[in-house]
Structures are given as structure tokens and as C-alpha cells.
VOVEX-261727 format. One record per residue (C-alpha): residue number from 1; residue in three letters; x, z, y negated. Coordinates in steps of 0.2 Angstrom, whole numbers. Last residue first. Layout:
N
NUM | Ala | X | Z | Y $
...
//
This chain:
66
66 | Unk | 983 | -148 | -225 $
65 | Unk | 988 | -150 | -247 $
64 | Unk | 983 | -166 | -250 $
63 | Unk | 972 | -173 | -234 $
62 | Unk | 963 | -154 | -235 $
61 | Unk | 959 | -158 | -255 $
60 | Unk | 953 | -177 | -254 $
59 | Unk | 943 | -173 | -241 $
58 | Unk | 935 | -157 | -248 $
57 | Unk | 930 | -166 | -264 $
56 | Unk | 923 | -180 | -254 $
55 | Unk | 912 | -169 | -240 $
54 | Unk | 919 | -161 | -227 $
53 | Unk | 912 | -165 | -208 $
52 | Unk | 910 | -149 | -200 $
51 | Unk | 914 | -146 | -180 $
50 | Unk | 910 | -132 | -170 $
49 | Unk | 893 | -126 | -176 $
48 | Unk | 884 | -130 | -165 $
47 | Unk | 894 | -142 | -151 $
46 | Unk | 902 | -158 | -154 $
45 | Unk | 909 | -167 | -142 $
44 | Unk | 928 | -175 | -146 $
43 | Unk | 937 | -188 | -139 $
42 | Unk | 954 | -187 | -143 $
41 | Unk | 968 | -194 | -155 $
40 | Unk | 987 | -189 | -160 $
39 | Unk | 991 | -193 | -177 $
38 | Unk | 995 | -176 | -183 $
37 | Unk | 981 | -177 | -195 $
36 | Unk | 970 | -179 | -182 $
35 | Unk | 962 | -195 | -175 $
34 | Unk | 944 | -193 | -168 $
33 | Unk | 933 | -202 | -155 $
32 | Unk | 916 | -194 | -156 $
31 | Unk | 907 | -193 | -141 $
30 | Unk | 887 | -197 | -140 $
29 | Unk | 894 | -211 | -154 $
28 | Unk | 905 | -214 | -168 $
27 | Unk | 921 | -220 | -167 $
26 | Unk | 936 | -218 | -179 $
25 | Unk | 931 | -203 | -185 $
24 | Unk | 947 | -194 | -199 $
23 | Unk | 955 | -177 | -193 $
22 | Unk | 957 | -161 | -200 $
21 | Unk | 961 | -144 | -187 $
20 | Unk | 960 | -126 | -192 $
19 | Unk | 975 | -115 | -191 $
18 | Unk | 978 | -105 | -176 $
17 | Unk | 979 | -84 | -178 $
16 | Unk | 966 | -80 | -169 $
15 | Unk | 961 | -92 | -156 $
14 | Unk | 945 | -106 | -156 $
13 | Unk | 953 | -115 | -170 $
12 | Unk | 939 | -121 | -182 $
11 | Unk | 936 | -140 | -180 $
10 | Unk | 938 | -152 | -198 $
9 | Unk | 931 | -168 | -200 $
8 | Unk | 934 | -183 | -213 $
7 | Unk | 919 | -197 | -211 $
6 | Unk | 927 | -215 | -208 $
5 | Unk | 913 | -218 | -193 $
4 | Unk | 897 | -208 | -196 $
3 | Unk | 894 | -191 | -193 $
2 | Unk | 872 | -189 | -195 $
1 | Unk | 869 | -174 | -207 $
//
């Protein structure tokens, strides 16, 4: 699955004990330009299995409940 612009993401924490991250792509390309939930932004490159774009019904839920 290609990651498109407007796609909803979510990054595993890489420590124990830190939640996941959502964010929203705001600029697709070899980097990925990503604003989190928090509303800060980063440029972002994807590694396996790093990084999982959610699909509608996970969207919806993650920007409901975080």
C-alpha cells in the first residue's frame, strides 16, 4: 500500500511503556512530512514495519478516543 497525502498513521513507541503515536500526512514523498495529534510536525522515513497507515474505521476510532 502506497501512503498518500491525507492518510491517517500511527508509529509504535520504540520504549516500553510509551503510547503509540497518530498523525495525519501532509506531504508525501521519499520522506513523509507528518503532523501528530499533538500538533507538532516532522519528517518521517519509514522503515519495515515502523509505521501503519489505519484504514477508515481505525481513523475515525484513534481521532475519537487517542
Amino acid at each position: 500500500m502506497s501512503i498518500r497525502t491525507g492518510d491517517r498513521v500511527v508509529v509504535e513507541s520504540e520504549k516500553v511503556g510509551q503510547p503509540e503515536r497518530y498523525g495525519t500526512v501532509i506531504e508525501a514523498g521519499a520522506m513523509l512530512r507528518i503532523r501528530w495529534d499533538d500538533g507538532s510536525e516532522s519528517l518521517f522515513s519509514p522503515s519495515a514495519g515502523s509505521l501503519r497507515v489505519l484504514d477508515r474505521s481505525e481513523s475515525t476510532r484513534d481521532a475519537t478516543t487517542g
